[in-house]
VOBAMI-681507 format. One line per field, with one value per residue: residue in one letter; y, z, x of N, C-alpha, C, O, CB in turn; residue number from 1. Coordinates in steps of 0.1 Angstrom, whole numbers, always signed. Glycine has a CB too. Layout:
N
resn	(a/...)
npy	(Y/...)
npz	(Z/...)
npx	(X/...)
capy	(Y/...)
capz	(Z/...)
capx	(X/...)
cpy	(Y/...)
cpz	(Z/...)
cpx	(X/...)
opy	(Y/...)
opz	(Z/...)
opx	(X/...)
cbpy	(Y/...)
cbpz	(Z/...)
cbpx	(X/...)
resi	(NUM/...)
//
This chain:
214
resn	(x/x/x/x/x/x/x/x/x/x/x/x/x/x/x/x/x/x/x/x/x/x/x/x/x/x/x/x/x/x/x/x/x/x/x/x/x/x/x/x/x/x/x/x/x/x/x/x/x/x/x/x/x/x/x/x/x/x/x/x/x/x/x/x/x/x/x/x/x/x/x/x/x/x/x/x/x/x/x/x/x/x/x/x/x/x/x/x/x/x/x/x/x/x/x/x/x/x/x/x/x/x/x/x/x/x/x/x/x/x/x/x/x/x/x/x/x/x/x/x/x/x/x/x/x/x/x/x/x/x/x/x/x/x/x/x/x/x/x/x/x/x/x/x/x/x/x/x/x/x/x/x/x/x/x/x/x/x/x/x/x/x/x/x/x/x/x/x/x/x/x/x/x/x/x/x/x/x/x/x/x/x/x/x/x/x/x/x/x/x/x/x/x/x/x/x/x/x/x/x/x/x/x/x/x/x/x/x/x/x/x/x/x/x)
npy	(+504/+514/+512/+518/+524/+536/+548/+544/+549/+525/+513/+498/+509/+500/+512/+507/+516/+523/+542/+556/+553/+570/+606/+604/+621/+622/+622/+620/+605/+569/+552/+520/+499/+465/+438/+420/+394/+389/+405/+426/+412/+402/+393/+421/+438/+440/+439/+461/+480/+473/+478/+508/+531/+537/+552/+576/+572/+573/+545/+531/+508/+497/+488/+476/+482/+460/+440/+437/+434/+409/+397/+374/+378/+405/+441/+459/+478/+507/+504/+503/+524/+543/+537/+542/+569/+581/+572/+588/+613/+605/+595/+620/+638/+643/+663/+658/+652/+625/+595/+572/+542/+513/+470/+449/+449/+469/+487/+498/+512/+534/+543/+558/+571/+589/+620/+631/+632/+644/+633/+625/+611/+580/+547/+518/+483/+452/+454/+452/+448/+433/+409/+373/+358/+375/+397/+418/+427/+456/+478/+498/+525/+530/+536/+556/+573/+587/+608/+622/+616/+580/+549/+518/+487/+453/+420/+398/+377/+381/+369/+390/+411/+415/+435/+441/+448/+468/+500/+528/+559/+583/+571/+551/+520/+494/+464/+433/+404/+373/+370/+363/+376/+377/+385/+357/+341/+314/+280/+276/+298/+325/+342/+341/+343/+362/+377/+389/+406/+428/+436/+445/+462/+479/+496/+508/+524/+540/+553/+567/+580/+603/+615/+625/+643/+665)
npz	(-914/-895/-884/-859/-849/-809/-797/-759/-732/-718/-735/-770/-783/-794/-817/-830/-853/-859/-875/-887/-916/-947/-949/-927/-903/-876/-838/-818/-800/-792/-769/-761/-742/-737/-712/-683/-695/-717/-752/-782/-791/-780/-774/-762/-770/-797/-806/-804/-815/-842/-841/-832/-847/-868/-857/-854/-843/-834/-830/-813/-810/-782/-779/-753/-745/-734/-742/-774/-773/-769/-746/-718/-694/-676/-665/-640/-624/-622/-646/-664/-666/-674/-701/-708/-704/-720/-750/-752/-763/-791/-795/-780/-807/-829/-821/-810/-782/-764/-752/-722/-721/-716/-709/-682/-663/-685/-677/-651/-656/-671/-653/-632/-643/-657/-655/-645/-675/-689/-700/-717/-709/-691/-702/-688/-691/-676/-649/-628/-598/-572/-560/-573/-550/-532/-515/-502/-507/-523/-554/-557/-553/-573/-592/-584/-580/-608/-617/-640/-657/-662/-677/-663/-676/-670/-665/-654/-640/-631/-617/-605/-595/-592/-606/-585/-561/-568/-557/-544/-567/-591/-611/-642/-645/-667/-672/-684/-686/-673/-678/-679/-669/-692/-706/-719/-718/-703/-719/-705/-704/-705/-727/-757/-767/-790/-786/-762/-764/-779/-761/-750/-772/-779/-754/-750/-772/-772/-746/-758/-777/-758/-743/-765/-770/-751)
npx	(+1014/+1043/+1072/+1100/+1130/+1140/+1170/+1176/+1187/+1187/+1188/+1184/+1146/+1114/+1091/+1061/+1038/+1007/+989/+961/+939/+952/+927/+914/+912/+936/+936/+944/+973/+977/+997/+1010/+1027/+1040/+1037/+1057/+1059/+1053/+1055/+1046/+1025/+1005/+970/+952/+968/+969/+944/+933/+952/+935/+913/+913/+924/+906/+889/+905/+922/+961/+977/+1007/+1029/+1045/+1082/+1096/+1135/+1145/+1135/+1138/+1163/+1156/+1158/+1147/+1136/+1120/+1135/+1145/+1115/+1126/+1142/+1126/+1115/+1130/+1135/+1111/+1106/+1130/+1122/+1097/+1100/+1095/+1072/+1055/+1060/+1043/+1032/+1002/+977/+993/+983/+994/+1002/+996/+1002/+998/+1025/+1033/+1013/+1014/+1041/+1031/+1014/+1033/+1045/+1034/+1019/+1045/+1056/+1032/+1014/+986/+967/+956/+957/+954/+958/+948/+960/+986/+971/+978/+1006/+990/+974/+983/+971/+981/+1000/+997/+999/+982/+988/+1004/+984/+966/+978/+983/+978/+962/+933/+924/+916/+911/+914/+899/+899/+875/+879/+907/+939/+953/+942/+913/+880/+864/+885/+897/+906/+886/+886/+906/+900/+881/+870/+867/+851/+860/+840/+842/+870/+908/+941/+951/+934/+922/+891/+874/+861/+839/+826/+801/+804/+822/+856/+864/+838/+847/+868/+858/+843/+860/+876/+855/+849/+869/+876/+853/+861/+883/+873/+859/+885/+895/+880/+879)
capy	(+501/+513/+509/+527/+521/+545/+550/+553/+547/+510/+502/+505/+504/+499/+516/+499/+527/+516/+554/+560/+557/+583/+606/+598/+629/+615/+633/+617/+590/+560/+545/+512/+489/+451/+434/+416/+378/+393/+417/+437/+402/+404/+400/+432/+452/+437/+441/+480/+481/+471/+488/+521/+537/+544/+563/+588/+572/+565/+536/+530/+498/+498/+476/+476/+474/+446/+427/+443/+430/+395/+388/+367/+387/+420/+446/+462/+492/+522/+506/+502/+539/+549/+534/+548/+583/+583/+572/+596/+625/+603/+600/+631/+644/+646/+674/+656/+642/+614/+586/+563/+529/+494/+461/+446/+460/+486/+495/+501/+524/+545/+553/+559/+585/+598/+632/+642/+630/+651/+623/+628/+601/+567/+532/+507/+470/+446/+464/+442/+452/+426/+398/+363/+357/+385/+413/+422/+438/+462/+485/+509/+539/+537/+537/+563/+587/+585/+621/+623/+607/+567/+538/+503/+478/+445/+409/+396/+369/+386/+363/+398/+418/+417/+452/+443/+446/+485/+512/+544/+569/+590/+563/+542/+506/+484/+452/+420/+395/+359/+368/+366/+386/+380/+386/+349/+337/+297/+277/+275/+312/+329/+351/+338/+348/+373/+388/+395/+415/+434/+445/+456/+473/+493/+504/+513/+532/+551/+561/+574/+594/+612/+616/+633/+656/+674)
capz	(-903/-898/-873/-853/-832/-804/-789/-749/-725/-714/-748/-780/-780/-810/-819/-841/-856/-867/-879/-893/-931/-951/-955/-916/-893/-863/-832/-808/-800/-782/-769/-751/-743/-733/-699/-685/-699/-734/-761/-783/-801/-768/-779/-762/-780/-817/-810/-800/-831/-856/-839/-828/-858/-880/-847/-854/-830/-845/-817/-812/-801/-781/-771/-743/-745/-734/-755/-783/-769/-770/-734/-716/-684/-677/-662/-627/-626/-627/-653/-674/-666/-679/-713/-717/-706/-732/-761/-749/-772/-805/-795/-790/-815/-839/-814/-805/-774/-761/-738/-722/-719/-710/-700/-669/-661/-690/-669/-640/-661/-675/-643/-627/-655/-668/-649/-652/-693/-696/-709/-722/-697/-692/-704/-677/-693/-667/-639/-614/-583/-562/-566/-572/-538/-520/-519/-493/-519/-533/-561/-554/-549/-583/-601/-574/-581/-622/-619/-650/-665/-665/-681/-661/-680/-658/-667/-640/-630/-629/-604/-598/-589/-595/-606/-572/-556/-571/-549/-556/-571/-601/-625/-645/-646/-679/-668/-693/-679/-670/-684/-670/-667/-706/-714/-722/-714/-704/-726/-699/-700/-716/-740/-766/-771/-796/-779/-746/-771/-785/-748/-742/-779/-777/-745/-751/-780/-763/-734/-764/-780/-749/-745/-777/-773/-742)
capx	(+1022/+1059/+1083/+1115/+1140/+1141/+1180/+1174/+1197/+1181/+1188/+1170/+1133/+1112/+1076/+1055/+1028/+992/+979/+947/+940/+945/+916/+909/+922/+944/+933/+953/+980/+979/+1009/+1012/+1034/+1041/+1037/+1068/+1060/+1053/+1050/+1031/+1017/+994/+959/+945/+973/+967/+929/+933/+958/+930/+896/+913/+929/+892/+882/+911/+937/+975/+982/+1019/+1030/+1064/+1085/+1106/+1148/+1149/+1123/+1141/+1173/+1157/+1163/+1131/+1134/+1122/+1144/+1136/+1111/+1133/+1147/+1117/+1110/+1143/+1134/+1097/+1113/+1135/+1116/+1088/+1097/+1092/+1054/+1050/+1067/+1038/+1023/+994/+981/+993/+977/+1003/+993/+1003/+996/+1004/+1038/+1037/+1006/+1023/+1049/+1025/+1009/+1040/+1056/+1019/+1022/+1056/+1056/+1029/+1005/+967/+955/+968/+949/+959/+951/+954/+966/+986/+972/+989/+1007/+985/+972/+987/+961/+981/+1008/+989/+1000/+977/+991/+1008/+973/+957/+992/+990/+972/+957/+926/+926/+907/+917/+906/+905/+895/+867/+885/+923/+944/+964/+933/+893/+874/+860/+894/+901/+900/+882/+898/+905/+902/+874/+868/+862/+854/+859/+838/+854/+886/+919/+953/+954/+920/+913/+882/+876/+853/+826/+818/+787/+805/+828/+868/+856/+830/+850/+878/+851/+840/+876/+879/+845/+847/+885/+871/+842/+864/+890/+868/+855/+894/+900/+871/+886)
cpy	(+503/+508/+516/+530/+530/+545/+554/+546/+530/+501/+505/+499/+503/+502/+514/+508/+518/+530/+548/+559/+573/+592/+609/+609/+623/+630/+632/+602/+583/+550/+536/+502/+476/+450/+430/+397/+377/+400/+420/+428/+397/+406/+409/+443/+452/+439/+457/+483/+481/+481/+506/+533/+542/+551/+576/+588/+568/+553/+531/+521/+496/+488/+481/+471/+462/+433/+430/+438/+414/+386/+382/+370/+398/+428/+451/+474/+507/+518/+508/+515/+552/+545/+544/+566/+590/+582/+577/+607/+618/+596/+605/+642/+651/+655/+671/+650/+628/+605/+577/+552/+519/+487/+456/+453/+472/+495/+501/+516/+535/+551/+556/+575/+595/+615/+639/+640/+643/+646/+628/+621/+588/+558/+524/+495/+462/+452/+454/+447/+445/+413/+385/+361/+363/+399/+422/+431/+443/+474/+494/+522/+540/+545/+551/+574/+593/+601/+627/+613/+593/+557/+526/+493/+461/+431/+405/+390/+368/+380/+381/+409/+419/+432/+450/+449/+462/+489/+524/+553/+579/+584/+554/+532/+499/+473/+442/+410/+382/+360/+373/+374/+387/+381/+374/+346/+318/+297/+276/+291/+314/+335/+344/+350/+363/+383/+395/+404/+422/+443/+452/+467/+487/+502/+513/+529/+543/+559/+570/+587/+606/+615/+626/+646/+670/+680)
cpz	(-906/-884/-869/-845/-826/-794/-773/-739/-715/-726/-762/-781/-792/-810/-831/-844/-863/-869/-886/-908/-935/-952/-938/-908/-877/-851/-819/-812/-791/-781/-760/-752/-735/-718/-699/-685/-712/-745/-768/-794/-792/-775/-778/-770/-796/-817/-812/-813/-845/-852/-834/-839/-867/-874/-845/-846/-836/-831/-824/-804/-795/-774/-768/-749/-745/-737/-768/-784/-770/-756/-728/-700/-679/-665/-648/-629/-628/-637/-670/-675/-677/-694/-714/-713/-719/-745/-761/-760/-788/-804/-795/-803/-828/-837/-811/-793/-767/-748/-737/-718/-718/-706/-690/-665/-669/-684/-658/-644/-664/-666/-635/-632/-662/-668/-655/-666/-695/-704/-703/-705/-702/-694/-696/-682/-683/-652/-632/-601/-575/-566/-567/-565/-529/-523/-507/-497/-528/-536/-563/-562/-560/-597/-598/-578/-595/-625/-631/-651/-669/-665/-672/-668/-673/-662/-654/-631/-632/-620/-596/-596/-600/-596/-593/-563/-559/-558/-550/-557/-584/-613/-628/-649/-657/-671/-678/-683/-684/-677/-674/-670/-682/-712/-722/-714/-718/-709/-721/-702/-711/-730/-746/-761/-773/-789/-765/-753/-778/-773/-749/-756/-782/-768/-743/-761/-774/-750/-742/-771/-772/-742/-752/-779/-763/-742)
cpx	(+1037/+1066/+1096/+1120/+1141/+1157/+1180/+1186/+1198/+1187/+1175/+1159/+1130/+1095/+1072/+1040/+1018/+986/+968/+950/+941/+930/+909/+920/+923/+942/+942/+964/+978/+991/+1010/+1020/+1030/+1041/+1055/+1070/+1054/+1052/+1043/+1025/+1005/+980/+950/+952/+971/+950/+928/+943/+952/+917/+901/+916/+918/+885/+895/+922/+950/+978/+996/+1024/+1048/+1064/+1102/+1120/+1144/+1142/+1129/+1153/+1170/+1160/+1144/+1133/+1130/+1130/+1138/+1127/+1114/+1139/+1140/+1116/+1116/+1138/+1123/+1102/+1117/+1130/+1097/+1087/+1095/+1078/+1052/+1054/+1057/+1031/+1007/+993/+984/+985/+986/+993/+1000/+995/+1006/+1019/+1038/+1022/+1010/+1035/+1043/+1016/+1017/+1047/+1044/+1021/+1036/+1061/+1048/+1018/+991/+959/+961/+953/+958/+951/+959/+962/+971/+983/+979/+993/+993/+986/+980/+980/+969/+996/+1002/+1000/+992/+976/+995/+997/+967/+966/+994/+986/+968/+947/+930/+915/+916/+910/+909/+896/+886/+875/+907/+927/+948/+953/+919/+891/+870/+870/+895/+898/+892/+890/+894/+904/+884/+879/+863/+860/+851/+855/+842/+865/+898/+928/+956/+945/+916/+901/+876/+860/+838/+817/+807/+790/+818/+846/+868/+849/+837/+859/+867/+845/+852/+872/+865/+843/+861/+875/+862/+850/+874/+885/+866/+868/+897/+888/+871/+897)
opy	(+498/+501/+518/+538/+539/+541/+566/+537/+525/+489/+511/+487/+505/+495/+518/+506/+508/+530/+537/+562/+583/+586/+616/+608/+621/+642/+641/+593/+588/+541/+541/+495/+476/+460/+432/+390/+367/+399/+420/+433/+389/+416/+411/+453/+461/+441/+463/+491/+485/+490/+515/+544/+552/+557/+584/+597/+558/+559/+529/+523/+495/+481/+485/+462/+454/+421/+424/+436/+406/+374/+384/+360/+405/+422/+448/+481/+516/+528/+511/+518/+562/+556/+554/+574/+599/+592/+572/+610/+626/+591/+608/+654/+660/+659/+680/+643/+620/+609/+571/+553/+518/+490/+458/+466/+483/+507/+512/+526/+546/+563/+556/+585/+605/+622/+648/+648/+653/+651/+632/+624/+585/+560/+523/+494/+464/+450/+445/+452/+451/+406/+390/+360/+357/+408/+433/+440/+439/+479/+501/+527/+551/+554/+557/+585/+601/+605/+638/+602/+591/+556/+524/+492/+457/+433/+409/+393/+359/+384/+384/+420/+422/+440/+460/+457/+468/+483/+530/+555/+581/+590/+550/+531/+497/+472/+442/+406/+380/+349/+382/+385/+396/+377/+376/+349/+312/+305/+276/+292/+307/+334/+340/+360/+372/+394/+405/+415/+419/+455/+464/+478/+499/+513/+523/+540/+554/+570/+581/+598/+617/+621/+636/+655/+681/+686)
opz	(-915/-876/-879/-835/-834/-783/-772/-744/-708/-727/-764/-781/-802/-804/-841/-836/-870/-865/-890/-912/-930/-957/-938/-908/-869/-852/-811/-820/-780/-789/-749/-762/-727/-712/-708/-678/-718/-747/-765/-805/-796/-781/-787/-775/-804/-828/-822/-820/-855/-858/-833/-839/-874/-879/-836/-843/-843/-820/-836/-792/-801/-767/-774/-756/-755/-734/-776/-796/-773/-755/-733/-693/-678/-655/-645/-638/-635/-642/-681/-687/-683/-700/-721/-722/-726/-752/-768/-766/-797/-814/-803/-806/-835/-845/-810/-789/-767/-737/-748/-714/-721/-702/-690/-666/-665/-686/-658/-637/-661/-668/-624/-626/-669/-678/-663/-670/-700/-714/-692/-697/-712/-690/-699/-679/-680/-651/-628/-594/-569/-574/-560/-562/-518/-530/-504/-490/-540/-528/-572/-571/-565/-605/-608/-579/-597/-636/-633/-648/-678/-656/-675/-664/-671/-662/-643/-619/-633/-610/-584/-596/-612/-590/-587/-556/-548/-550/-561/-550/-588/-624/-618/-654/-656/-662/-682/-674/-696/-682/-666/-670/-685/-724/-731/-703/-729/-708/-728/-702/-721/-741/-738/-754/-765/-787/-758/-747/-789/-774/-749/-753/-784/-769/-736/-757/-771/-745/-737/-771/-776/-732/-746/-786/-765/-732)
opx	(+1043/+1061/+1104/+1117/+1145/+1154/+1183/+1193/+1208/+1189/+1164/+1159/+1138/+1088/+1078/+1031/+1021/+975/+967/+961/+936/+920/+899/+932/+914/+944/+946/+964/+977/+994/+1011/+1020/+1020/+1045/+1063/+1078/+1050/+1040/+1032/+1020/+996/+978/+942/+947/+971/+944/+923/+938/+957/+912/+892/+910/+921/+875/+894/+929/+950/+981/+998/+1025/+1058/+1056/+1112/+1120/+1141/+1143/+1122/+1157/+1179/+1162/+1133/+1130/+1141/+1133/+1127/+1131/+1108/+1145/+1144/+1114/+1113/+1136/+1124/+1100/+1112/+1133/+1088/+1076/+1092/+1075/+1044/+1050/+1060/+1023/+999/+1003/+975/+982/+989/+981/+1012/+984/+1018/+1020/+1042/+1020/+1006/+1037/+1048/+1012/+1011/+1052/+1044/+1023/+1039/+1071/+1053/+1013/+987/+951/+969/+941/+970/+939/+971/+974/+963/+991/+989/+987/+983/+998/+983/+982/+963/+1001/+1000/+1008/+995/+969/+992/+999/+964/+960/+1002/+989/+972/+950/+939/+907/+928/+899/+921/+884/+891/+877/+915/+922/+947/+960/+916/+898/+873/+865/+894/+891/+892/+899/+882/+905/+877/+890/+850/+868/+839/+863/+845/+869/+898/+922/+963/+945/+909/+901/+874/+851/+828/+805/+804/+784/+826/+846/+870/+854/+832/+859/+871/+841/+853/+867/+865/+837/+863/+870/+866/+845/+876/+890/+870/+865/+902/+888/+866/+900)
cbpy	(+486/+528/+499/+535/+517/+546/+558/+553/+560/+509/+483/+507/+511/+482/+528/+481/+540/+504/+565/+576/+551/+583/+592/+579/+645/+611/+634/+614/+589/+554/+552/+508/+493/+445/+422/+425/+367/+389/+420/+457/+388/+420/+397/+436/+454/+414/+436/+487/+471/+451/+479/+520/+528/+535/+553/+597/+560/+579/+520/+539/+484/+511/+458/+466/+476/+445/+430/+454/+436/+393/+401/+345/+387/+426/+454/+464/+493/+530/+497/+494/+543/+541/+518/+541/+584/+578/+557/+599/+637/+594/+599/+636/+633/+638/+688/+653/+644/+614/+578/+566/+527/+491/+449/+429/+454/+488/+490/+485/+522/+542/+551/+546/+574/+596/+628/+641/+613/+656/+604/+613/+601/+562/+525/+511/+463/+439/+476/+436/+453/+424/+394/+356/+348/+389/+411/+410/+433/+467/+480/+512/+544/+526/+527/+558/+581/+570/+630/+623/+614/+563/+535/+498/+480/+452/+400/+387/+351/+400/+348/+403/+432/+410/+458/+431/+434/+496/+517/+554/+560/+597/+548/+545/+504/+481/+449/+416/+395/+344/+378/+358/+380/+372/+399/+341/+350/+286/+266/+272/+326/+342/+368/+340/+340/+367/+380/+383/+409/+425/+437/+446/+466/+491/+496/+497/+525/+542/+552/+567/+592/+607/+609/+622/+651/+670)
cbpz	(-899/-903/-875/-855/-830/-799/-795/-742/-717/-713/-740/-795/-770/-817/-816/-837/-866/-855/-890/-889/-938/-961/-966/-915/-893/-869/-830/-794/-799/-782/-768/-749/-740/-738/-695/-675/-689/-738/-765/-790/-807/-759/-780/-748/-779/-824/-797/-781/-832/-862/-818/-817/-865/-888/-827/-850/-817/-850/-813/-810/-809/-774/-781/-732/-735/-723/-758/-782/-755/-779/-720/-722/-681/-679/-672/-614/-619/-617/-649/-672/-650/-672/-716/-707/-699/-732/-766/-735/-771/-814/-791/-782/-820/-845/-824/-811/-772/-761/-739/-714/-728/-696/-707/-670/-665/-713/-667/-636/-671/-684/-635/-627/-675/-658/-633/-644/-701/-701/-708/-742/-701/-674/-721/-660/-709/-675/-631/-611/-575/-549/-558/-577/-537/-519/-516/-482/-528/-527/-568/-545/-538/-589/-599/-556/-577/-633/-613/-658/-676/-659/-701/-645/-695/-639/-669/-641/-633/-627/-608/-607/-586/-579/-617/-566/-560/-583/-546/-553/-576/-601/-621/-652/-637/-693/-656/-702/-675/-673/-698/-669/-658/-713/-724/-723/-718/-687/-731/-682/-700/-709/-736/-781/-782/-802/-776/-730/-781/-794/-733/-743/-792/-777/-733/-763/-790/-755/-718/-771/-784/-739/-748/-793/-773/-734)
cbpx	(+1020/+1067/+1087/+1117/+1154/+1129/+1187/+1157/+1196/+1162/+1184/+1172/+1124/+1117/+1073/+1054/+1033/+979/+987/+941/+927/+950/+912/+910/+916/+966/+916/+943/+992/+968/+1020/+1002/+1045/+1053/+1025/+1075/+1052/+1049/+1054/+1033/+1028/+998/+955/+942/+991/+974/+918/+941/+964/+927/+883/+924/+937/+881/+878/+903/+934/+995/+971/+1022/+1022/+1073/+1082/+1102/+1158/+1152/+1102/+1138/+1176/+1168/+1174/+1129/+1138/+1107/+1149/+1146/+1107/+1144/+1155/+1106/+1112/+1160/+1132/+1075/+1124/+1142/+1119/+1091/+1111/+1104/+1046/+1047/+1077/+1032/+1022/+988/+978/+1005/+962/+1015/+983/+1014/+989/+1006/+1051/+1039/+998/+1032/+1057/+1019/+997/+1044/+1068/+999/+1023/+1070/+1046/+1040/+1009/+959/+933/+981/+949/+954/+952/+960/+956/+1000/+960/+983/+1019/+987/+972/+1004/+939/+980/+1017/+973/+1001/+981/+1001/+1018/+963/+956/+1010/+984/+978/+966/+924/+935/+907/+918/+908/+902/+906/+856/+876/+927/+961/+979/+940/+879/+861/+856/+902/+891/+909/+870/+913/+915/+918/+867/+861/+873/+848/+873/+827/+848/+888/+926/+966/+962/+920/+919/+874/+881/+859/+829/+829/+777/+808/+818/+873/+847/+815/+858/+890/+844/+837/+900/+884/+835/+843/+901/+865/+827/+870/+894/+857/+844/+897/+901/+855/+888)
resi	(1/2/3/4/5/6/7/8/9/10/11/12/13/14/15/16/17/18/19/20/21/22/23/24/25/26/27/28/29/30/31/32/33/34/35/36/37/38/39/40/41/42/43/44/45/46/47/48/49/50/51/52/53/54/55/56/57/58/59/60/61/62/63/64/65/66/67/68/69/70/71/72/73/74/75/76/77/78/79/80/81/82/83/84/85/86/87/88/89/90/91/92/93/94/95/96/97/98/99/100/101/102/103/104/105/106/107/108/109/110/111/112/113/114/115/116/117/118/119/120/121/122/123/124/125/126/127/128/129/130/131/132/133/134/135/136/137/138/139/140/141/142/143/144/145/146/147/148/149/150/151/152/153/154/155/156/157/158/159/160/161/162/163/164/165/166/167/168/169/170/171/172/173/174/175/176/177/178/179/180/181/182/183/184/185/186/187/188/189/190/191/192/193/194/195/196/197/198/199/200/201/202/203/204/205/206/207/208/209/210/211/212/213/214)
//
């Protein structure tokens, strides 16, 4: 694991590398960032940090200026955009492809910038489709527009949108059942903590590979 600050014009960002062991050829990158109520200590990004890397993936965990800055607000959308732009060329830098990726808000960025970056295919965790009881603000179009290859991966019971709730489109659907917007899952359910992060990281994995083989 290293780390390094990226100079963008938001402010400096900071990418935190999980490569592959040696020995273990890296076939792609995966780069995701933070929502905007926390960063990349998120337990779908530290799970995909430890299961993705011996399947050949370097995952790259970034974090936003202004989590980097220390502030406990995030910035408005063009401003977030402005940041992942900029520290765009030191992912790809190693000449492979990249997959952008995020949760909740850095989902939203990465299907927003996918296209004109130039990115592999986007991982969407948590997608906000609409606000918490407004299905009637839908986010949509940013998912439906990301024109490239995308995984959403979506807790069952997401206040900010159900896999039921998707639209169809250009994208597949993970679904973590009974988990929420942070992929917990309450004590009633059938499957354990554990076991619902093990849905997300295998199916993450299987949709990566079939990724890296195109």
């Amino acid at each position: 694991m290293q780390s390094e600050i990226v100079d963008t014009p938001a402010g400096d960002a900071r990418i935190t590398w999980h490569p592959p062991k040696k020995g273990t050829a890296t076939r792609l990158v995966l780069a995701v960032s933070h929502g905007a109520g926390g960063g990349i200590e998120a337990r779908d990004l530290q799970a995909l940090a430890a299961a993705l890397p011996p399947l050949g993936v370097s995952v790259a965990l970034v974090e936003q200026p202004w989590r980097v800055a220390g502030k406990k607000l995030a910035p408005a959308p063009q401003t977030l955009d402005t940041g992942w732009r900029a520290l765009w060329p030191a992912l790809a830098k190693r000449g492979l492809p990249v997959v952008a990726g995020g949760r909740s808000a850095g989902a939203r960025v990465a299907c927003r910038t996918a296209y004109e970056l130039g990115a592999h295919a986007v991982l969407a965790l948590s997608f906000p489709l609409h606000p918490p009881g407004r299905p009637e603000k839908s986010r949509a179009d940013e998912l439906l527009e990301a024109g490239v290859p995308t995984l959403v991966v979506q807790g069952g019971n997401d206040p900010f949108g159900k896999p039921a709730e998707f639209p169809d489109g250009g994208h597949d659907i993970l679904e973590v059942p009974y988990a929420d917007h942070s992929f917990t899952v309450p004590k009633r359910a059938t499957i354990t903590q554990d076991e619902a992060l093990t849905v997300l990281t295998d199916g993450v994995g299987k949709w990566i590979r079939s990724q890296s083989a195109r």
